[in-house]
Structures are given as C-alpha cells and as structure tokens.
C-alpha positions in Angstrom: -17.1 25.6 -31.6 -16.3 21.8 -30.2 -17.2 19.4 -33.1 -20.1 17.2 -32.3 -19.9 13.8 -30.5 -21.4 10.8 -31.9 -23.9 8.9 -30.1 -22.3 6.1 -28.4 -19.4 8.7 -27.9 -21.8 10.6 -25.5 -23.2 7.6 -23.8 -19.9 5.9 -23.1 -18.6 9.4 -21.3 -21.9 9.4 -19.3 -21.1 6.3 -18.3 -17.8 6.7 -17.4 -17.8 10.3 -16.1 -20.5 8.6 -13.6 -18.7 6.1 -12.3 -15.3 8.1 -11.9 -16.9 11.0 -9.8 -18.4 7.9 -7.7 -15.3 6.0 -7.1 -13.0 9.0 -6.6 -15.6 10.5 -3.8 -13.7 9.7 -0.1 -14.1 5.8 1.1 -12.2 3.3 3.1 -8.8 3.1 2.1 -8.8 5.1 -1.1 -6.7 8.1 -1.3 -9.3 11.1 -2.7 -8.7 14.8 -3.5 -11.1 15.7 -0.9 -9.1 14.3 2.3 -5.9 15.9 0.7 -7.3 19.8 1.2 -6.9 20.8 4.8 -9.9 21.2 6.9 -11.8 19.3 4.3 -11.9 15.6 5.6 -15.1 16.4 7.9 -16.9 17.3 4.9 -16.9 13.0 3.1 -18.6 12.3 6.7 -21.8 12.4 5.5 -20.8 10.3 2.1 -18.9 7.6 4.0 -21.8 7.1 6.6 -23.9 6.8 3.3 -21.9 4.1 1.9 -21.4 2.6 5.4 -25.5 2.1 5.4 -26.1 1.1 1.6 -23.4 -1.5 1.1 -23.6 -3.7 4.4 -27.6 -3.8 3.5 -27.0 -4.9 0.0 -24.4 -8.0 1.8 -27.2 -8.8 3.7 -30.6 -8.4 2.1 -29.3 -9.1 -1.9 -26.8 -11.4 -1.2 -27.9 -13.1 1.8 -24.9 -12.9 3.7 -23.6 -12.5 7.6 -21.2 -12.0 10.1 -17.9 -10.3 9.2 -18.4 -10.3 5.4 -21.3 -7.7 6.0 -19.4 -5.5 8.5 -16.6 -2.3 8.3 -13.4 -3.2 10.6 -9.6 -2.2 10.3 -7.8 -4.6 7.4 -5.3 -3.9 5.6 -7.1 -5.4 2.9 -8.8 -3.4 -0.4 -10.9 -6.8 -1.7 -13.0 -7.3 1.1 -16.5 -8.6 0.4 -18.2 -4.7 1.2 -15.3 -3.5 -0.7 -16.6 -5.5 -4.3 -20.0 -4.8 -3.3 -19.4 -0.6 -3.3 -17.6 -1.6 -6.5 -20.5 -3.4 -7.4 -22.7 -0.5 -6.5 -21.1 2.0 -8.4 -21.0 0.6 -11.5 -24.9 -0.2 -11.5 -25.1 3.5 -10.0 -23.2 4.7 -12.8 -25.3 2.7 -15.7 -28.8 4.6 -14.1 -27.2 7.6 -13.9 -26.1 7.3 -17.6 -29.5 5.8 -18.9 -31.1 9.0 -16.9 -28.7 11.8 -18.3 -28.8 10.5 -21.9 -32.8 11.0 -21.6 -32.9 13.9 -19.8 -29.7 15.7 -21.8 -30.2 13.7 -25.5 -29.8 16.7 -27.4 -26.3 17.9 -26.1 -23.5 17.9 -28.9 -21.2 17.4 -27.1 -19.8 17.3 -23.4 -16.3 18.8 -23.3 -16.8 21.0 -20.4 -17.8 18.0 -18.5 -15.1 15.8 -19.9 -12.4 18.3 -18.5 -13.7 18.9 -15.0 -14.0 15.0 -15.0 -10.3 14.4 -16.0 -9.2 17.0 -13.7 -10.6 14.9 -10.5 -9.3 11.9 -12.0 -5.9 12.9 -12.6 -5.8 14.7 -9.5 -6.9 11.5 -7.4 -4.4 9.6 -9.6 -1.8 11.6 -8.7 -2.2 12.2 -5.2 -2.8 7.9 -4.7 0.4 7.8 -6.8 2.4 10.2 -3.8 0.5 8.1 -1.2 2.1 4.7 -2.4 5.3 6.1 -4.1 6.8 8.2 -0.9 6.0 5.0 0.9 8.8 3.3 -1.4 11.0 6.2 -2.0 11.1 6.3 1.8 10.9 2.0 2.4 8.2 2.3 4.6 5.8 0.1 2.9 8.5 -2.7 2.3 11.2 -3.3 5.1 13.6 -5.9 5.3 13.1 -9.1 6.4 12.9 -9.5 10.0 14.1 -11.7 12.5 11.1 -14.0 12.1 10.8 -14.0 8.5 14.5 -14.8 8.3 13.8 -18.0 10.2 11.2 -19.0 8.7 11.2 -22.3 5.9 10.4 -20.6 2.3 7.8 -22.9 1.8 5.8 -21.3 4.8 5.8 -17.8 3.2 2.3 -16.9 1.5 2.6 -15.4 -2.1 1.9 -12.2 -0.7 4.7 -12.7 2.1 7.5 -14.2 -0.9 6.8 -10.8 -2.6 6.7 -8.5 0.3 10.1 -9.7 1.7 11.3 -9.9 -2.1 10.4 -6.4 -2.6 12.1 -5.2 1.7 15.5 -7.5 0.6 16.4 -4.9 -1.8 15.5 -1.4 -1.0 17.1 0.3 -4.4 14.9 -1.8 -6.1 11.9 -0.8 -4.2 12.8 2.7 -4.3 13.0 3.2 -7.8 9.5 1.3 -8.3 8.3 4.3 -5.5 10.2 6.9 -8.0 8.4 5.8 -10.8 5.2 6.5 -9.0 6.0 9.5 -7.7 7.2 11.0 -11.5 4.0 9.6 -13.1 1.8 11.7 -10.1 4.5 14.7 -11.0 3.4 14.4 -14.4 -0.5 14.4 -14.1 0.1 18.1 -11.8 0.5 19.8 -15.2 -2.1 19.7 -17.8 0.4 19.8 -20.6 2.5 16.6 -19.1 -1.1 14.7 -18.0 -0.8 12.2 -21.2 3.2 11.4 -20.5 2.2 11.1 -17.1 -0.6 8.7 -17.7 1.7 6.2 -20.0 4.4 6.5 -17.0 1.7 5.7 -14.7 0.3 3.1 -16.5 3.6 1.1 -16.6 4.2 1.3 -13.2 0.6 0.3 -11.8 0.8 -2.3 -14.8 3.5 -3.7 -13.1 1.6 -3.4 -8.7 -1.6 -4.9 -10.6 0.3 -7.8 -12.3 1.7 -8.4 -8.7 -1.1 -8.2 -6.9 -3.2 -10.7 -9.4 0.2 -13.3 -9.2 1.1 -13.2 -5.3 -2.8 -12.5 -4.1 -2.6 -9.1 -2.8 -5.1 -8.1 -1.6 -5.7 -4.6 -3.4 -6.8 -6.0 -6.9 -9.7 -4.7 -7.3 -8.0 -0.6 -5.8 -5.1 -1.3 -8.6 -6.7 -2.4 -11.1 -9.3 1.2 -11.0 -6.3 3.1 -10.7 -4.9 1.3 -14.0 -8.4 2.3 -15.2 -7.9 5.9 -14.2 -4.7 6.1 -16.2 -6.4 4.4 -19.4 -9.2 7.4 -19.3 -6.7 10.2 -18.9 -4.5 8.8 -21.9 -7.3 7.4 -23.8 -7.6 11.0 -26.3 -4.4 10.8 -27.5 -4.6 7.4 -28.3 -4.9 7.9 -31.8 -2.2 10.7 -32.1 0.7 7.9 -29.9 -0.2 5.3 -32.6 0.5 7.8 -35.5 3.8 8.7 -34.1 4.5 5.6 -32.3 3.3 2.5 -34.9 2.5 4.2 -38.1 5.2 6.7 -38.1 3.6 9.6 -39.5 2.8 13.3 -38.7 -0.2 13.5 -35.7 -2.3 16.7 -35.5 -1.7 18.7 -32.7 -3.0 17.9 -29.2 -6.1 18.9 -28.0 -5.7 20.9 -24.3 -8.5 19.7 -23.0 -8.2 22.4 -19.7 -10.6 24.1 -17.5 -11.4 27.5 -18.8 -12.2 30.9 -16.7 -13.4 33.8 -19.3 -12.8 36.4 -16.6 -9.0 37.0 -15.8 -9.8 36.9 -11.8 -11.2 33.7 -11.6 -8.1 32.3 -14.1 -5.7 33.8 -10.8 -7.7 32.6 -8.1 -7.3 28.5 -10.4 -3.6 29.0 -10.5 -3.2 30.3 -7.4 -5.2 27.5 -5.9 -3.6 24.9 -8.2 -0.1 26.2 -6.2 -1.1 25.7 -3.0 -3.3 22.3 -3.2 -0.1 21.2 -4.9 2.3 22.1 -3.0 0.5 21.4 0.0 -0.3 17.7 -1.2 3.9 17.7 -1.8 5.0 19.1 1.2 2.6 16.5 3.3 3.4 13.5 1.7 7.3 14.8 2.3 6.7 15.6 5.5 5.0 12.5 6.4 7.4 10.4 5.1 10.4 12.2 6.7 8.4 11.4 10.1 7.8 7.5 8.8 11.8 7.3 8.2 13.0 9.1 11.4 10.5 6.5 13.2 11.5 3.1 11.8 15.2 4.1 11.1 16.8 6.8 13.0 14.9 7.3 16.0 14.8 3.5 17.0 16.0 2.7 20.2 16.3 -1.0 20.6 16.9 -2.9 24.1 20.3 -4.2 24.7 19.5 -8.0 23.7 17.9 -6.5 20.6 18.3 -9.4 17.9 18.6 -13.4 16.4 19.6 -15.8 18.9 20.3 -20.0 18.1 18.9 -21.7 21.2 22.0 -23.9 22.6 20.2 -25.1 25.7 16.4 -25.0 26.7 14.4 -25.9 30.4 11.2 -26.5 31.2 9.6 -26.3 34.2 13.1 -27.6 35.2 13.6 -30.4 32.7 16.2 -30.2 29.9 14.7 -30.8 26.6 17.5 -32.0 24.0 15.2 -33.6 22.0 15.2 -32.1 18.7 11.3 -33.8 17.9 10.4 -31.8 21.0 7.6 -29.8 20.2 8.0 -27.8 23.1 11.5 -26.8 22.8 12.5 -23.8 21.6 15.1 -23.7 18.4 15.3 -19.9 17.7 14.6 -16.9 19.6 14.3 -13.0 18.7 14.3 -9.8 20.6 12.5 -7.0 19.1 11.2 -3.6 20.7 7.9 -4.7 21.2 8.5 -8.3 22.9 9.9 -11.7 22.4 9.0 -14.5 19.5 10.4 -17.6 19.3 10.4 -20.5 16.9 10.0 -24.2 18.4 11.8 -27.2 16.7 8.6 -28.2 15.0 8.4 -24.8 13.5 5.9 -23.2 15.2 6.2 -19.6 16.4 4.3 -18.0 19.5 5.1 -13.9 19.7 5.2 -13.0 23.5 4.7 -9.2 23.7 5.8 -6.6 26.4 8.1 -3.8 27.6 12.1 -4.0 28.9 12.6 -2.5 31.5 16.7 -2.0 30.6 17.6 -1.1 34.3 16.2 -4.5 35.9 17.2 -7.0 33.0 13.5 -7.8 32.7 11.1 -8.4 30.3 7.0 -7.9 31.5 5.0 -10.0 29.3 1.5 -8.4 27.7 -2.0 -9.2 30.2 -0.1 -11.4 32.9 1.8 -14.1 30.9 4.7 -13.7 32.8 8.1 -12.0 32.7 11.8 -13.1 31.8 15.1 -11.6 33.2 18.3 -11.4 31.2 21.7 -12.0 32.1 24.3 -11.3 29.3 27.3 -13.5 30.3 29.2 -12.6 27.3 28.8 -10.9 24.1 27.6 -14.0 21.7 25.4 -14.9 24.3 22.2 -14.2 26.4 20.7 -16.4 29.1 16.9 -15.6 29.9 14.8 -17.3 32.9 11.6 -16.2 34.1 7.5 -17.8 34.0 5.5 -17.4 31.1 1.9 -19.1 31.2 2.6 -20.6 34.5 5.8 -22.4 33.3 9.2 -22.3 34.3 11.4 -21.9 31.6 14.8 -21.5 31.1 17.2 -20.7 28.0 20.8 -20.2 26.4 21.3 -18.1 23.3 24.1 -17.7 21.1 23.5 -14.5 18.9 23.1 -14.9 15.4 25.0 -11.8 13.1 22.3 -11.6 10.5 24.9 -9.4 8.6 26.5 -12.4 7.4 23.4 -13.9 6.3 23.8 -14.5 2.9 20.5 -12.7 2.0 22.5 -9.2 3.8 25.8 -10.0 2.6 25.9 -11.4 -0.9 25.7 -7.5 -2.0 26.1 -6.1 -6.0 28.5 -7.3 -8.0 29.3 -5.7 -11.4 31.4 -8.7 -12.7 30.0 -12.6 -11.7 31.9 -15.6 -13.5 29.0 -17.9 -13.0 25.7 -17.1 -11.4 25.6 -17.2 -7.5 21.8 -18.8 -7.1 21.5 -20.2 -3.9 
C-alpha cells in the first residue's frame, strides 16, 4: 500500500499532470508520441483544428490583436505570438482542471497510478524531441557550415541568432557531440530504470540550447525551456536520494520504480512487446531519416560547374564600366550555388537571383522572367558571366575565391599552440 500524499503534494501533481498531458498532445512544431506511431498522425487532426480555432480567437477577442500575430503560417520560429498564447492557454487550462479534480477527487491518498502513466508520456515525448534535434547534429543537418554568403558578410551584420548558427556549422565535431549528448539523454529515458540518469543528462544538455537560445534570441525559448521543464518533473523524485549521495554524502534509501503495472501476465507481454517496436521504430526513423538528410546535402549533391566564391575584377552595366568602389551598383563578390546566383555590391548589399543551369548551354534562367546569364570559363581562376537581369545589361569578371584557405577552413586543431592564434 502507497503511503499517503500530503495535500499540497496532490494539488501540485494535479496541476502539473494537467498541464503535461496538454502540452505533450500533437501541435505546431512540437515533436509528440502520437505523430511518432505509424498510422497515427491523422488521429491529432481533430486536436490541432481545436487549438487552430481557440488560440487565434483568444489573439483577437482577449488581446485585441490582428493581422499576422493572430494567424497559423510556416516559421521556423517556436515564440510566435499564437505560440505563447496556447502556452498561455494551457497553463490556465491546467489550473481549472486542477481546482476541478481536487473537488471532485479530494479524498484520493494518493495518485501514483496517475503519476506513472504521466511520467511515461513525458519521458517518452522527451525522448523522442531529444532524437528529433540530436540526429539533426549527430548528422549536421541543423547546423552547416558557413556558406558563401555568410563568409562574405561583415561580422557586425550577423544577428545573434546568425553568430551562433555559423558558430555552431564552423565546427561540426563540436556540433556533433552536443547532438550525442541529446541523443544518450533520449537513450536513457527508453528504460525505466535509466529515466533519472537520463533526465540529469538531459537537463545539462537542454540547459545548455535554452541558455543559447535566451543569449543569441532564438526563437524556440519558450519549446526549450518546457522541455528543460520536462526533464526537472522526471528527475524531481529522486531529488532527495542525489542530494544524499551527491552533497551530504550518506547512504539514500532505495529508489522507488515508479513503472506501469499489468497484474495479468498477457497484458505485461503485449507492454514489452509494444515498448520494442515503438522504440525501435522511433530509432530506426530518426536513423533513417537522417541517413536520407546526409546523402541529400552531402553525398548526393551535384553542383554546376561554376559552383562557388568568386572576387569581382571587372563589372558593366548596361555597357558602362563601373570602377568606382562607392558605386552602389557594382558588384564586389559573387556566388554560385545550386539554386541560383547572389551577389554582394560594394556597399554591402546582397540581392539572391534564383534559377536553374542549364550545364549544356552555359546559361543561367533566372526565377519569374528576371533574365538569364551565360558563362564562359576562360580559365580555371576565372568565370566571365553576361546576360539581362531586370532589363539591364550586365557584364562581369570573376576570379574564384578557394575558400579552403580561408582561415575559418584552414586554421584546423592543433594539439600544441605557443601563443593563442585569435584573429
């Protein structure tokens, strides 16, 4: 028999149970256990068209607001203004549903039952979000390095969010053990017995994504900062037992499992076996997925022949040379990637031209009727391009740029440094 809970025990779990099961139901960019089992996405429809009606009503008719705030589209962004207001939501959801069970359910002792199913969707959407972001890094997906236009680009132009980004894609070791750490923290909360390790090792590495995201504004504060949440709940019981150890170095009492229990020996099968497969399946995906993301962006890439960095030596318009370096108009750098053309003027402005090479012709067809450019390649440093875009005539000579030598690509490890190389 489960020793009693005291009273504000019992209200803080309804509370907290509450808002849990609300925020790890499906919703826009949160990873959730439900989306992970296959067949199953269809089935948050319902919940998501719910949230999609409630929230942008509370924008309008509580807050008083309009135009984009109130409205769902594609960001990349986890603070949007409908974002805190579902936040919002939840927690006042969560503080009627708990006023409401501790009426309606006052005499309960305890609620351990509850307290376990709750943990196990917490640590399962804990460790499944953990996969999600961590495969991204173990696999640099999420960060890349630098590209051409972020290697031309004054420092002082890069956002906070940008600094760290390109921080994080100039060294990928770096950015790969931060994804392994994820990853072994969502390891960790698969087995009930390893859920407390796996909550400290998650709560150091999200420590560490939430302390970035607060200090370079990215915009997933508020997603990081539940998920840090999340790890404080799952560790929170053994609390008491890692001080003993840990601070006050004495014997703790054993630990308490805290699992799931079937009485009849079928049902405790059918768990394990279904524990086997949504586990191995949610592996095997996230594997699978990132496999595909790496053959994508780094073995299956098949870049056009003038593929690269390029100085600008010589620049016309509309048949007029322009040497003067205060001209706004002239171009100073000049990149080829697979999806177009960007260049970088000498006052430092940069206008991205997209399109498709066509490799046989030499020509470049410019996005919704801009233009088009033909290459000639008169040697291998350099690239001559002349075509219309926008109506102009424009005409250019580029020396290639080897951004291998770049100091950012080439400075390299070094186990043994005499003085500090800070450049």
């Amino acid at each position: 028999m489960a020793p009693p809970w005291s009273l504000p025990k019992r209200i803080l779990f309804r509370f907290v149970c509450s808002y849990f099961v609300l925020y790890c139901m499906p919703g826009d960019g949160r990873v959730n256990v439900l989306s992970a089992i296959p067949g199953a996405a269809t089935l948050a429809k319902p919940w998501s068209q719910l949230m999609h009606a409630i929230c942008p009503w509370i924008a309008f008719h509580i807050f008083h607001l309009s135009g984009k705030p109130t409205t769902y589209f594609l960001t990349g962004s986890g603070d949007t203004t409908l974002a805190w207001i579902e936040n919002g939501f939840f927690l006042v959801a969560a503080l009627v549903a708990s006023v409401v069970w501790s009426i309606l359910d006052r005499k309960r002792p305890n609620y351990r039952a509850a307290h376990n199913w709750c943990r196990l969707l917490v640590r399962y959407t804990l460790a499944l979000t953990l996969f999600a972001y961590g495969f991204a890094k173990v696999v640099p997906l999420q960060f890349q390095p630098p590209r051409f236009l972020q290697l031309t680009q004054p420092y002082g132009d890069f956002s906070p969010m940008g600094v760290l980004w390109n921080f994080m894609g100039a060294s990928l070791p770096y950015t790969m053990l931060a994804g392994c750490a994820e990853v072994l923290g969502g390891l960790l909360l698969l087995f009930r017995r390893t859920t407390t390790l796996g909550a400290l090792v998650s709560f150091c590495a999200l420590a560490n994504v939430v302390a970035l995201n607060f200090c370079y504004d990215v915009p997933v504060k508020l997603y990081s900062t539940n998920l840090l949440l999340m790890c404080i709940f799952l560790a929170a019981p053994d609390l008491r037992r890692l001080v003993d150890v840990l601070v006050l170095n004495r014997d703790a009492a054993p630990a308490d499992p805290m699992a799931v229990r079937f009485e009849r020996r079928g049902m405790r099968i059918a768990a394990t076996v279904l524990w086997v497969l949504f586990a191995g399946w949610a592996l095997t995906s996230e594997i699978i997925e990132s496999r595909a993301g790496y053959r994508q962006y780094y073995v299956d890439v098949k870049h056009p022949p003038v593929y690269g960095l390029y100085d600008v030596e010589a620049f016309r318009l509309n048949g007029t040379s322009l040497e003067n370096a205060a001209d706004p108009a002239r171009w100073r750098k000049a990149w080829f990637i697979d999806s177009g053309l960007g260049v970088r003027t000498m006052t430092d402005q940069v206008t991205t031209f997209p399109g498709k090479f066509n490799v046989v012709k030499g020509v470049l067809a410019m996005d919704e009727g801009v233009g088009s450019l033909t290459w000639t390649v008169p040697d291998s440093e350099h690239v001559a391009v002349e075509g219309k875009i926008a109506g102009d005539s424009v005409y250019a000579r580029l020396r290639r740029i080897d951004t291998s030598k770049m100091l950012l690509n080439s400075r390299g490890f070094h186990w043994i440094n005499e003085t500090p190389y800070n450049r």
